[in-house]
N, C-alpha and C positions, 0 to 999 in steps of 0.2 A: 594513552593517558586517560586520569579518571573525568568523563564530561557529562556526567548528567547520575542522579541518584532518586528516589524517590519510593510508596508505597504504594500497592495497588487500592483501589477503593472498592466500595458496594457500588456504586453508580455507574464505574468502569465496566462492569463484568456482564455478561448476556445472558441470555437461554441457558448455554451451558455451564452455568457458573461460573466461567472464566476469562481472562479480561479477555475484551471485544481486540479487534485486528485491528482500528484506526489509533487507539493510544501506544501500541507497538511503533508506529508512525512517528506519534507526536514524541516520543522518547528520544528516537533517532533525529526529531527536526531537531529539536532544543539542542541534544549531542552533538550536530553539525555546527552550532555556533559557540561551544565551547571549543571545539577541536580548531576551528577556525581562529580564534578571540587565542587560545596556547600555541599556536602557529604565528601570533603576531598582526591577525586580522579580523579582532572583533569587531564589534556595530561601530564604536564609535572611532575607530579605525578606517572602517568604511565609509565611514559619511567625513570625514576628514581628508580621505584619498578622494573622495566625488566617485566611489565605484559600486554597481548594481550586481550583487551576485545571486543566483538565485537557484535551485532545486531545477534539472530536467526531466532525472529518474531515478526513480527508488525501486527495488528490488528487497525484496523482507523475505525470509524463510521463518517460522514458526515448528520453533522444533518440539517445544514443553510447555506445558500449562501455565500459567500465572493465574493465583485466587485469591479472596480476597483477605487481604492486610501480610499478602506476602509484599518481602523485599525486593526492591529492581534497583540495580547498578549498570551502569553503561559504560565499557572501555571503548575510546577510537583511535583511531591511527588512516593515516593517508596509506593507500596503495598503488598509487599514480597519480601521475600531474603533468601536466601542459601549459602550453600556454597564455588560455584561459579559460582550463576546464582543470578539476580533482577530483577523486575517485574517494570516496571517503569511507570506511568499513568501520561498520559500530557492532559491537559485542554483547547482549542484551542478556546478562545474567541475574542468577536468585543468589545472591549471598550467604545466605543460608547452608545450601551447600556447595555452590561454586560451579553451577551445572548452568553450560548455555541454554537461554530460553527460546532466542532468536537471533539473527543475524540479520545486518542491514545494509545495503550497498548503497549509497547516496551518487549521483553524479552529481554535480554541482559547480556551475559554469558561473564567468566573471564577465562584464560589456566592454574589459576593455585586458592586455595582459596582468596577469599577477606582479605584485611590485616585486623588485628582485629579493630584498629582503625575506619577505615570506615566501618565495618559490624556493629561495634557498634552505629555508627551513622545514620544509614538507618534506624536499628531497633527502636532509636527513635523517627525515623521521620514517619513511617508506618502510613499510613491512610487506611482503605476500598476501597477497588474499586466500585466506583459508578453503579448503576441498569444501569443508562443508558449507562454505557461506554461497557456494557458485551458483550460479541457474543448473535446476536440475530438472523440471517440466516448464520451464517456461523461455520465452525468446526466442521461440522456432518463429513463430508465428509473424507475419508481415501485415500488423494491421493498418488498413489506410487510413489516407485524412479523409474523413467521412463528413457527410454533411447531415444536419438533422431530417433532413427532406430525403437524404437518399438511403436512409438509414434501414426505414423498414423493407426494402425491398431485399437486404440481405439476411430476413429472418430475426433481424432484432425487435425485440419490444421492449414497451415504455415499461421500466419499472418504479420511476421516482420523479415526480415534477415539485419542484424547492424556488423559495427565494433566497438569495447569499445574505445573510444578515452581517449587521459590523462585528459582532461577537466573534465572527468566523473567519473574520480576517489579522493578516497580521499590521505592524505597526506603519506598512506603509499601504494596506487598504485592502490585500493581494489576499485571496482565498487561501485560508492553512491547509496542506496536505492530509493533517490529521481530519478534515472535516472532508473531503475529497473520498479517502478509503472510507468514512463513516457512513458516504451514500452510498455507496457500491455494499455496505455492509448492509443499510436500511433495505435496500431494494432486493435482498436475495430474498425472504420469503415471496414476493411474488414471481421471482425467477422462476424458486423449485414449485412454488406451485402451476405457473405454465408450463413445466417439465411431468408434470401429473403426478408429482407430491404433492399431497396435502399437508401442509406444513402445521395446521391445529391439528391432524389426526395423531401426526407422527410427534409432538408437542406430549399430546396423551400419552403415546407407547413409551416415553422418554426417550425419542431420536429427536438429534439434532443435526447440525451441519456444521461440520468445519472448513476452514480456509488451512491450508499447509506451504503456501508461496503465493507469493504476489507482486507482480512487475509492473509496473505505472509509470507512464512516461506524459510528463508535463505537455501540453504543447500550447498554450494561451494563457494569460490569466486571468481569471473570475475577479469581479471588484464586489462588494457589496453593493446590493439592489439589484445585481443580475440576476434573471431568471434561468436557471438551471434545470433541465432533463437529462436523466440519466436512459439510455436504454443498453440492454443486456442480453446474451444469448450464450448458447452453447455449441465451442470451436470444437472438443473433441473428447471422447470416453472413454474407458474401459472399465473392467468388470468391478471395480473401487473408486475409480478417479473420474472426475468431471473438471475438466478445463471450459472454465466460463471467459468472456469478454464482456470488459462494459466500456459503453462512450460517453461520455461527460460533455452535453455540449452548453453552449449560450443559446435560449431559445429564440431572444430576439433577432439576430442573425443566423441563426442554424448553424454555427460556427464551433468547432472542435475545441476543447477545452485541456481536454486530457482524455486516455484510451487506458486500459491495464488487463492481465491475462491474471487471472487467480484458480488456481489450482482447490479443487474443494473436493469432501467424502461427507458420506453421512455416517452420523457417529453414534451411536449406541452408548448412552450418560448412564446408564446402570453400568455398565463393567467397564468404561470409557476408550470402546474399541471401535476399532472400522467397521464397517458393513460392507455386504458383498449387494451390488444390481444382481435383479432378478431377471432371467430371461426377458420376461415381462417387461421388466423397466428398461433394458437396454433397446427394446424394438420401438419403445416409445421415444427412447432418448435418441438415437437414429435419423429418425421422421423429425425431430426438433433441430438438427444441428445448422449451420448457421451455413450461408452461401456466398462468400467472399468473392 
């Protein structure tokens, strides 16, 4: 069904001229409470039943560009459901030509079971989850619940210390996802550059960095006025691809927030092509990777 519609902006877009990874997010939030509200269980459904449903893990592939004052349309559909959990898959195309842009897998669990009403109507609505929406470099990985105290000893470093302001929260206080992938986005140039990028140099050469997947799994909620660190490293490589980790914690308790694997290349914005590591870069990158 159609759940979400909208234009990209100047303000959305990055380095590379193209919209940044955390509005790809925020497209997918909004589209999870349409698809929920056409299922028979929007907000004010929710707060009418007394039920807390809320985001555990999103998984987003980026397949195409988005720039700026293109069109974005979002199709969803349910493709599992439980007892009090659904699997929600949103379809993030340009209208224009009808070419998917990115794909987005929500889980999205409820505190108490689904009314049967609405269970029955997902279950009508069930489609497959598409080949190309699947994990396809990410979710190997077994990240722990880390603490911010035992963080640096596996090789992470601080790349973002923030306060949660109320802007950033949604309507019941709870930190938006969209602003969650926005730090993990803030904090990559100093990632690559403790990876022995210099991210102003390669800025000049016109490189940049792209994200091509990314799995993030909730695990606390941030309120505004918490203090939040982010720290980040690198889980594993090859000759194109850098699979990063970041952890999101609460600094006042050192306490886990949320964790995600994103999958990243450096990208060459003249011809807007991958780039290959250089012997070079890969002995560096090596010696950086992260000790779980």
């Amino acid at each position: 069904m159609p759940t979400f519609s909208t234009a990209v902006n100047t303000w959305q877009c990055d380095e590379n001229d193209h919209l940044n990874v955390q509005f790809y997010t925020e497209f997918g939030h909004e589209a999870s409470a349409h698809l929920l509200a056409g299922l028979g269980l929007g907000p004010r459904a929710q707060r009418a039943a007394g039920l807390a449903v809320t985001a555990a893990e999103d998984h987003v592939r980026y397949l195409r560009e988005f720039r700026v004052v293109d069109a974005v349309e979002v199709r969803s559909a349910p493709v599992e459901i439980g007892a009090r959990h659904l699997l929600a898959y949103h379809e993030i195309r340009n209208p224009a030509d009808g070419r998917v842009a990115a794909t987005m897998r929500r889980r999205i669990v409820c505190d108490r079971p689904w009314p049967d009403a609405f269970r029955a109507r997902a279950e009508a609505a069930l489609m497959a989850l598409p080949e190309a929406a699947k994990p396809r470099s990410v979710g190997t990985l077994a990240l722990p619940d880390l603490t911010l105290a035992a963080a640096p000893a596996t090789g992470l470093i601080d790349v973002g210390r923030t306060v949660i302001t109320p802007d950033e929260c949604d309507e019941h206080g709870c930190f938006l996802p969209r602003h969650q992938f926005g730090r993990y986005s803030d904090g990559a140039p100093m990632l690559w550059n403790h990876l022995g990028f210099d991210r102003a140099a390669m800025q000049t050469r016109q490189e940049g960095s792209v994200v091509v997947e990314m799995l993030n799994h909730y695990r606390r909620p941030l309120r505004a006025g918490d203090l939040a660190v982010v720290m980040s490293g690198l889980a594993a490589f090859t000759s194109k691809v850098l699979v990063f980790t970041h952890f999101l914690f609460e600094a006042e308790t050192g306490t886990l927030a949320a964790c995600a694997e994103a999958v990243g290349m450096k990208f060459d914005q003249k011809v807007r092509k991958i780039m290959i590591f250089s012997p070079e870069d890969q002995a560096r990158l090596a010696a950086a990777k992260l000790r779980f």
